[in-house]
VEXDREN-2710 file (C-alpha; in Angstrom, 1 decimal):
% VEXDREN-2710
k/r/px/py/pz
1/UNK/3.3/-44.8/57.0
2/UNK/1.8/-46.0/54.1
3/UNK/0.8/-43.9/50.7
4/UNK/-3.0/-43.5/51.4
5/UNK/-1.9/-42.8/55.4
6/UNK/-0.1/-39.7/54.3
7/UNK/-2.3/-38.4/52.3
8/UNK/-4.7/-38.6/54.7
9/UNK/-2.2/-36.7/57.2
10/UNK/-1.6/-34.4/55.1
11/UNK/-5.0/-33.5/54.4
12/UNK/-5.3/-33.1/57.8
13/UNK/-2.8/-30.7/58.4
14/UNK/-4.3/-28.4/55.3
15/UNK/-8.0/-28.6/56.9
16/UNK/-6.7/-27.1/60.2
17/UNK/-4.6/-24.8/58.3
18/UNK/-7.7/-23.4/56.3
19/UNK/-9.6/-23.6/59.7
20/UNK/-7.7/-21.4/62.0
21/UNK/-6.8/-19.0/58.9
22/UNK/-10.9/-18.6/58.6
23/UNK/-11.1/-17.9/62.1
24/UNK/-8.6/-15.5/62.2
25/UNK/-9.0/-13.0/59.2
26/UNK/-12.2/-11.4/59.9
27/UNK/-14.7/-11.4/62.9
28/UNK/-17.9/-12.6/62.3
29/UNK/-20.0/-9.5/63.7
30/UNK/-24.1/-9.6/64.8
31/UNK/-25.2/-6.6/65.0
32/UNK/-29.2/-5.0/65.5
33/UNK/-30.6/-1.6/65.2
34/UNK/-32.1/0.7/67.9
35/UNK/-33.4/4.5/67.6
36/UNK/-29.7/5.5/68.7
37/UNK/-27.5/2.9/68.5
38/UNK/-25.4/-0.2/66.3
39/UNK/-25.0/-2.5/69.2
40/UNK/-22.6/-5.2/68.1
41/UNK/-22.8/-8.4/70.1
42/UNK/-19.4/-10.3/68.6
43/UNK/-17.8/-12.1/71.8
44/UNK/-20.2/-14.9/72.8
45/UNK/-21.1/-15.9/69.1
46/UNK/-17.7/-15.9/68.6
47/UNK/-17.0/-18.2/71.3
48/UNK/-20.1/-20.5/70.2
49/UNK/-18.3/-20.3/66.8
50/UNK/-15.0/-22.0/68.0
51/UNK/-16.1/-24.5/70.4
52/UNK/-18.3/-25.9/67.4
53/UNK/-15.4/-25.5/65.4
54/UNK/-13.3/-27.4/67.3
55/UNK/-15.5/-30.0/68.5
56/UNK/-16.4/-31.2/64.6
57/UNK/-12.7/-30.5/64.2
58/UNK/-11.8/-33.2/67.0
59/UNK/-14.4/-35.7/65.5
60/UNK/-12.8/-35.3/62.2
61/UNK/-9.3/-35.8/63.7
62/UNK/-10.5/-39.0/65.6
63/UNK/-12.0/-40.3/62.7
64/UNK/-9.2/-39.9/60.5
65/UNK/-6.6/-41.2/63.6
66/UNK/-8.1/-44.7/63.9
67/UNK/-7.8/-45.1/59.8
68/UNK/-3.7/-44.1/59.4
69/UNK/-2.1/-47.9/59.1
70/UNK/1.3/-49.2/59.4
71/UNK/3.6/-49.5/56.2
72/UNK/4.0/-52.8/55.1
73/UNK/2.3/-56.0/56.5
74/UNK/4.5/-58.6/54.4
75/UNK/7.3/-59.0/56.5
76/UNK/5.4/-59.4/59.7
77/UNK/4.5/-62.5/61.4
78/UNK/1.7/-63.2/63.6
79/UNK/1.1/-66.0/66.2
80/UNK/-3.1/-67.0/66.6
81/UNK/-4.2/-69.4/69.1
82/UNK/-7.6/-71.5/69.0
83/UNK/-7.4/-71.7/65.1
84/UNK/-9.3/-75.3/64.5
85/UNK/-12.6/-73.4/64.1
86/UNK/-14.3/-70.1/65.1
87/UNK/-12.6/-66.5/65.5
88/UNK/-9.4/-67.8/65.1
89/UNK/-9.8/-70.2/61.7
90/UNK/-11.0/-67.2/60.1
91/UNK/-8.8/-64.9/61.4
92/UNK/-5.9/-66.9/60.3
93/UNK/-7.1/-67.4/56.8
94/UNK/-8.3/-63.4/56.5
95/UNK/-4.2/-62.4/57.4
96/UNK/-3.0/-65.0/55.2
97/UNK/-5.0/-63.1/52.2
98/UNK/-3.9/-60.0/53.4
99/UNK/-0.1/-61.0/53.5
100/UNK/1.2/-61.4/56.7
101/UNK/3.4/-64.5/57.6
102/UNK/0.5/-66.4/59.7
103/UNK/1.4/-68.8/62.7
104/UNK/-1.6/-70.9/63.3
105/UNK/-1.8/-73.1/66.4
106/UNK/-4.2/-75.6/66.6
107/UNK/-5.6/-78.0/69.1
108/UNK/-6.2/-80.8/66.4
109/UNK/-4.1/-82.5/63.6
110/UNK/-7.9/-82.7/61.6
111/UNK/-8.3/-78.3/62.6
112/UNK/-4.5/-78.4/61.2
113/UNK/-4.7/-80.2/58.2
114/UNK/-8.2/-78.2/56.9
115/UNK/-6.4/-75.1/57.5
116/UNK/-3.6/-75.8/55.6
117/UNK/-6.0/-76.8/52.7
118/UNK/-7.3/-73.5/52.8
119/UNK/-4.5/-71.0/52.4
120/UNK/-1.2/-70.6/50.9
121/UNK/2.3/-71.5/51.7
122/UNK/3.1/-68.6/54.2
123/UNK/1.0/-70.0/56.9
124/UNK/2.5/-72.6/59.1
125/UNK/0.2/-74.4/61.7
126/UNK/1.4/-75.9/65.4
127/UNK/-0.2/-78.1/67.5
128/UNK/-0.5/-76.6/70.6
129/UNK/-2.7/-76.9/73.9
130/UNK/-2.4/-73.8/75.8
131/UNK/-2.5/-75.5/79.2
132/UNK/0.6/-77.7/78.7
133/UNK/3.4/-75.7/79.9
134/UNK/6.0/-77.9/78.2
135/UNK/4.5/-77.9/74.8
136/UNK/3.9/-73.8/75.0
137/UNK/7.6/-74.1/76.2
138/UNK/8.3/-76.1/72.8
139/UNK/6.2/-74.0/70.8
140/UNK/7.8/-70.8/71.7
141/UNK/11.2/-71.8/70.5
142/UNK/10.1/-72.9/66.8
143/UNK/8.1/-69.5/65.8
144/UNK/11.1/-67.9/67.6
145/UNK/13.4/-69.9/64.8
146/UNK/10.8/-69.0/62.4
147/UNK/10.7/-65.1/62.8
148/UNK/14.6/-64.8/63.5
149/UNK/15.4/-61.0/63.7
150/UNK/12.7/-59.7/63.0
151/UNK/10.3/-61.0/65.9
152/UNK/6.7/-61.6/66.3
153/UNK/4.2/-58.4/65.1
154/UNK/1.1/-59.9/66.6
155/UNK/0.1/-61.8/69.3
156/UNK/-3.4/-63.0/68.7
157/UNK/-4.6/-64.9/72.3
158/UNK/-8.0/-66.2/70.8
159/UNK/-7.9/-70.2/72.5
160/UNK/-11.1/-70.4/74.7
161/UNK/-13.8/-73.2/75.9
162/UNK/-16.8/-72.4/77.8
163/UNK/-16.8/-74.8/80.7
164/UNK/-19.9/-75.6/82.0
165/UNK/-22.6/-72.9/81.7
166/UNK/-24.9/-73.9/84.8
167/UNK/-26.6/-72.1/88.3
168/UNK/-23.8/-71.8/90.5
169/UNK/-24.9/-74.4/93.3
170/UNK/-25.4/-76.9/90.4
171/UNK/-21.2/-77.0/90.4
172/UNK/-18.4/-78.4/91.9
173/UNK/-14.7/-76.7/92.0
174/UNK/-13.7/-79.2/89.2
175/UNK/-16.3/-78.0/87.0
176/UNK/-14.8/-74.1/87.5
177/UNK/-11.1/-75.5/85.9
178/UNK/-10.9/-76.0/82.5
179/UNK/-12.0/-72.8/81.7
180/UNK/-9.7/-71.4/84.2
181/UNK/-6.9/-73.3/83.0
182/UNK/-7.9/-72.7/79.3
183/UNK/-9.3/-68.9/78.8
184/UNK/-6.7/-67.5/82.0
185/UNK/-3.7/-69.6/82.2
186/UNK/-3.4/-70.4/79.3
187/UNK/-3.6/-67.2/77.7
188/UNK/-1.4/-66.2/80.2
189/UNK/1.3/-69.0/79.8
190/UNK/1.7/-68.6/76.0
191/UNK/1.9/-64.6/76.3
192/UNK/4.6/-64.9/78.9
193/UNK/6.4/-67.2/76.8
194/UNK/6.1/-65.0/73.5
195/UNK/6.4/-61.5/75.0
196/UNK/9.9/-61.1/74.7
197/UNK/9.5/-61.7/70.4
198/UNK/6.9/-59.3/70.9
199/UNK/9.0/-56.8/72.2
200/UNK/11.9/-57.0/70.1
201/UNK/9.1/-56.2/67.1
202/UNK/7.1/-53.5/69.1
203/UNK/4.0/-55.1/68.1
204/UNK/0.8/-56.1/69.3
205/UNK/-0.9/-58.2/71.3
206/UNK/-4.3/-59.3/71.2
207/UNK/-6.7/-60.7/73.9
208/UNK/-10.0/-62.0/73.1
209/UNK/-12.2/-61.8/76.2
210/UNK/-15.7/-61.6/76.1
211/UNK/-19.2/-59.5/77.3
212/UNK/-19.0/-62.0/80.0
213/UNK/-15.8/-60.2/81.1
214/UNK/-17.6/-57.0/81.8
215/UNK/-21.2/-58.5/83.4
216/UNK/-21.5/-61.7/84.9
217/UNK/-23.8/-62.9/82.4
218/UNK/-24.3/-67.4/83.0
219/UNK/-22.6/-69.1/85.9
220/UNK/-19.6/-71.4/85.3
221/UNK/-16.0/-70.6/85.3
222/UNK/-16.2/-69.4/81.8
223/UNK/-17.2/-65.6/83.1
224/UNK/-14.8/-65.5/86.2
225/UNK/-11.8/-66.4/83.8
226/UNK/-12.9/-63.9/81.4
227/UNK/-12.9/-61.1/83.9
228/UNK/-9.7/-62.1/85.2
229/UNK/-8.3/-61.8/81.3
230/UNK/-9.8/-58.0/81.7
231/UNK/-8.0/-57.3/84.4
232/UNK/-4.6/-59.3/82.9
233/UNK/-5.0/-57.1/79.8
234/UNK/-5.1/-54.1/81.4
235/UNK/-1.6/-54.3/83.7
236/UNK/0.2/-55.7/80.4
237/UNK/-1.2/-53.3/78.5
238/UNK/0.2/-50.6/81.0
239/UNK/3.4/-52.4/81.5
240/UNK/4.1/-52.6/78.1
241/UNK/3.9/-49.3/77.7
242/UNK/7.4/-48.4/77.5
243/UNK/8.6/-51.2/75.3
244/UNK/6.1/-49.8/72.5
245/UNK/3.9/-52.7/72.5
246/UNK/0.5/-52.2/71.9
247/UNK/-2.2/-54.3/73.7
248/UNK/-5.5/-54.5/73.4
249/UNK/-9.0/-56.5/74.5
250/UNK/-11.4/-57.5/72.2
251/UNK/-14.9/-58.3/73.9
252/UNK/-17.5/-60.6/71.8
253/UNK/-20.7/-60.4/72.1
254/UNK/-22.6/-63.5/71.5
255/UNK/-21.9/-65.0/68.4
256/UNK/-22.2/-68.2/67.0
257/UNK/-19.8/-70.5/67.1
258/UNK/-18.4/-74.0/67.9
259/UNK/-17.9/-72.3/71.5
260/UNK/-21.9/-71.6/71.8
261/UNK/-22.9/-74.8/70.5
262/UNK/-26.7/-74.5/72.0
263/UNK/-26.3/-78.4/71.8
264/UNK/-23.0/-79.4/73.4
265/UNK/-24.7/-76.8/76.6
266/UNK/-27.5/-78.4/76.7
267/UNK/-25.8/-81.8/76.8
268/UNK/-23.4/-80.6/79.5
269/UNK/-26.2/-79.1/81.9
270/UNK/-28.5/-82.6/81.7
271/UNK/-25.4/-84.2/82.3
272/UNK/-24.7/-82.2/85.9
273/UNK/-28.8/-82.2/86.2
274/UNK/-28.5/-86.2/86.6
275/UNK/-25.8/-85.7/89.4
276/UNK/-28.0/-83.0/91.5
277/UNK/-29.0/-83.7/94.6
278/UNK/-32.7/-84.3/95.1
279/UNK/-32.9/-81.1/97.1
280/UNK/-31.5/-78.6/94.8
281/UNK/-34.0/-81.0/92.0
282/UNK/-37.0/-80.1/93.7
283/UNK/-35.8/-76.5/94.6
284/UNK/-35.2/-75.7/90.4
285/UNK/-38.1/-78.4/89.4
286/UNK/-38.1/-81.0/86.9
287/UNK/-38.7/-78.8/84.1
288/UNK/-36.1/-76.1/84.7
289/UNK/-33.9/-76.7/81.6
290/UNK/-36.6/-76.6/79.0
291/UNK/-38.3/-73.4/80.8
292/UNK/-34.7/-72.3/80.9
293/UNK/-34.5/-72.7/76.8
294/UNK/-37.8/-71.5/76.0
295/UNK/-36.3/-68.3/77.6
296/UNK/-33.1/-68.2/75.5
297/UNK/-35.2/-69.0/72.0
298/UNK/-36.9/-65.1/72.6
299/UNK/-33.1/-63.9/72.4
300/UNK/-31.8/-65.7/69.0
301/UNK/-32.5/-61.7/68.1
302/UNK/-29.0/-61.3/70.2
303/UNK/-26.8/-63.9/68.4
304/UNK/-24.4/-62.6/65.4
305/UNK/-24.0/-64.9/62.8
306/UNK/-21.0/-62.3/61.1
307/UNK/-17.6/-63.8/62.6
308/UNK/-16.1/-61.1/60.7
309/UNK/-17.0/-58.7/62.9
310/UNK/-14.3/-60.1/65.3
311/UNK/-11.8/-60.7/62.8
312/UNK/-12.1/-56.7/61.7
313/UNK/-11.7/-55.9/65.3
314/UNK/-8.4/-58.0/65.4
315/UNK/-7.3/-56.2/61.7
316/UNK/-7.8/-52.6/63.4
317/UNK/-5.9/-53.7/66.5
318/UNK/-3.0/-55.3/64.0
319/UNK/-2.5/-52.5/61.6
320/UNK/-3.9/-49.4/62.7
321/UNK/-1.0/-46.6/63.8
322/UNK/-3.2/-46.1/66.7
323/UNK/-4.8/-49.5/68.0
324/UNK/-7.6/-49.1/70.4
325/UNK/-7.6/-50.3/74.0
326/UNK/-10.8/-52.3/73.9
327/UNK/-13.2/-53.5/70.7
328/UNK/-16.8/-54.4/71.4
329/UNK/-17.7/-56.9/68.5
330/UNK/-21.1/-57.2/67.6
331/UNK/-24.1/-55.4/67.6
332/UNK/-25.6/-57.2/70.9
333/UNK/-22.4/-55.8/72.8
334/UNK/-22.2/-52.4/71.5
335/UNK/-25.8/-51.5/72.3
336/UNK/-26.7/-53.8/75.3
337/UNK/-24.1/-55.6/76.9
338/UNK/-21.0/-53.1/77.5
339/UNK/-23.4/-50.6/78.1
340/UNK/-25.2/-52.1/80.3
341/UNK/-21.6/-53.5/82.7
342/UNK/-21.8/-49.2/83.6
343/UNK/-25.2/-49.4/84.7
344/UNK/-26.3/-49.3/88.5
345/UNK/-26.4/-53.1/89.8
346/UNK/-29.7/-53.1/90.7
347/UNK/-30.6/-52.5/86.7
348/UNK/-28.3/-55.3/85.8
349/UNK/-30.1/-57.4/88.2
350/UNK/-33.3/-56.4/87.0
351/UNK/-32.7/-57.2/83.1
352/UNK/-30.6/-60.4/83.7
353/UNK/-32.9/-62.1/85.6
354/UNK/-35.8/-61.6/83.7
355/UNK/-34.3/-63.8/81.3
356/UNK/-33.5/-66.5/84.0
357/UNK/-36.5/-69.2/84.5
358/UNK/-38.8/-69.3/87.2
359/UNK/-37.7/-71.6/90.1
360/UNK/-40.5/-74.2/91.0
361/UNK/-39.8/-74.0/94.4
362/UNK/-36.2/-72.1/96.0
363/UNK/-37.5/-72.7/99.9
364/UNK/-37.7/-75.9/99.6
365/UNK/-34.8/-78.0/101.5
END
């Protein structure tokens, strides 16, 4: 542990101390007069007493828990994917700040060379595209030459594209692969590949999924392959287990980013529009995508400008003694979207498709 981690322990212990030594030396007695009688009416109080006692105890204790950090972060190394722009650029330069001994992998030479402008001589960039086997293959080998011994602290899975965000019966199967290929086997390829360095450090790993992995949000293959990360993340997690590796799920909520280009989606969905058949034209009408836009301007409210608010997310799940098993980032998915994947399907329904544009005409055929 570090200094500041043991102090804080050891604060702990002395609160508790002091706690159960009030509770114990004297009884806290209520007591009223009658003509004949002192009643005393100790037991319940007393009881009331101690379950507040301990339930502001336990808050305190949780509090405290999720703050105690590991010891030293400057001999650690750490492997982030998707680090050309977005989540991942920052998150590369924020734990080259901080010290750690940064492995960035990058689609582009151009992402690559910016980065390295940007921070200091412990980082190391790759080029890497998470759906080529051979080059993850290729990849694995040089950070497991860079880390030697000591193996790989941090597995940070943060590569993602969005596919094609369209009405389901606008697609084709090919429009459902690269994010597939991307978000699911990709992740799933380079974690594979790395685990073993993981497990010789007992570190971490990292998965960035998404809202859209807990409520089918837009359809496109971007959703389906971030559920299927969900359910990835949690059998690793569990499997890991026993090897002390930590893994944990961070879920975005909308944010914006290269990734949510409003632009590049719009481009993408006149692109399929052109390609529709006549029926399924006349069925959405001619003026479904600007209705459908109109409807998206009311949320801008939604959108979090603060990419920080992943990064911090990925810090906690990095350095803290006790990592969580899921982070919800953003204000949007803390108070809307997560709660609303526990809801009754029929409220989902009800919310999610009042934001969805009015169809001209859905008999038609």
């Amino acid at each position: 542990m570090s200094n500041s981690s043991v102090l804080v322990y050891n604060a702990l212990v002395v609160l508790i101390s002091i706690f159960f030594f009030t509770l114990n030396t004297q009884d806290t007695i209520f007591f009223y007069y009658t003509r004949k009688e002192c009643t005393y009416q100790t037991q319940g109080k007393k009881m009331l007493f101690w379950v507040l006692g301990l339930l502001i105890l336990c808050v305190f204790l949780w509090t405290c828990k999720g703050n105690l950090k590991i010891a030293d972060i400057t001999d650690k190394y750490i492997f982030i994917t998707g680090c050309d722009s977005g989540f991942g650029n920052l998150a590369a330069k924020t734990f080259d700040k901080k010290g750690f001994h940064v492995i960035a992998a990058c689609l582009t030479e151009s992402g690559s060379t910016a980065l390295k402008a940007e921070t200091s001589e412990r980082l190391h960039t790759v080029l890497l595209d998470v759906t080529d086997p051979e080059n993850v293959k290729r990849t694995t080998q040089w950070v497991k030459d860079k880390v030697g011994e000591k193996g790989l602290w941090g597995l940070i899975n943060n590569a993602g594209v969005p596919g094609v965000l369209a009405p389901t019966d606008w697609l084709t199967l090919e429009d459902y692969r690269e994010p597939v290929e991307v978000n699911l086997f990709g992740l799933i390829s380079v974690t594979l590949n790395m685990l073993p360095l993981v497990k010789k450090a007992q570190g971490r790993v990292i998965n960035v999924s998404s809202v859209g992995g807990r409520l089918a949000i837009v359809g496109g293959g971007y959703t389906p392959s971030k559920y299927a990360v969900e359910g990835f993340n949690d059998s690793l997690r569990r499997d890991m287990k026993a090897f002390g590796v930590h893994v944990s799920c961070i879920e975005p909520g909308l944010f914006k980013t290269n990734l949510a280009d409003p632009v590049k989606t719009l481009e993408k969905k006149l692109a399929i529009w052109e390609q529709l058949s006549p029926d399924i034209k006349q069925q959405y009408g001619e003026g479904y995508i600007e209705k459908s836009l109109d409807k998206l301007k009311g949320n801008t409210s939604f959108v979090n400008m603060d990419l920080s608010l992943v990064v911090e997310c990925m810090d906690h799940a990095l350095t803290s003694l006790f990592p969580k098993t899921h982070y919800a980032a953003g204000k949007d998915a803390k108070i809307f979207w997560i709660p609303l994947s526990h809801m009754p399907a029929v409220l989902q329904d009800f919310l999610l498709l009042k934001q969805k544009a009015e169809l001209a005409n859905p008999k038609a055929v």
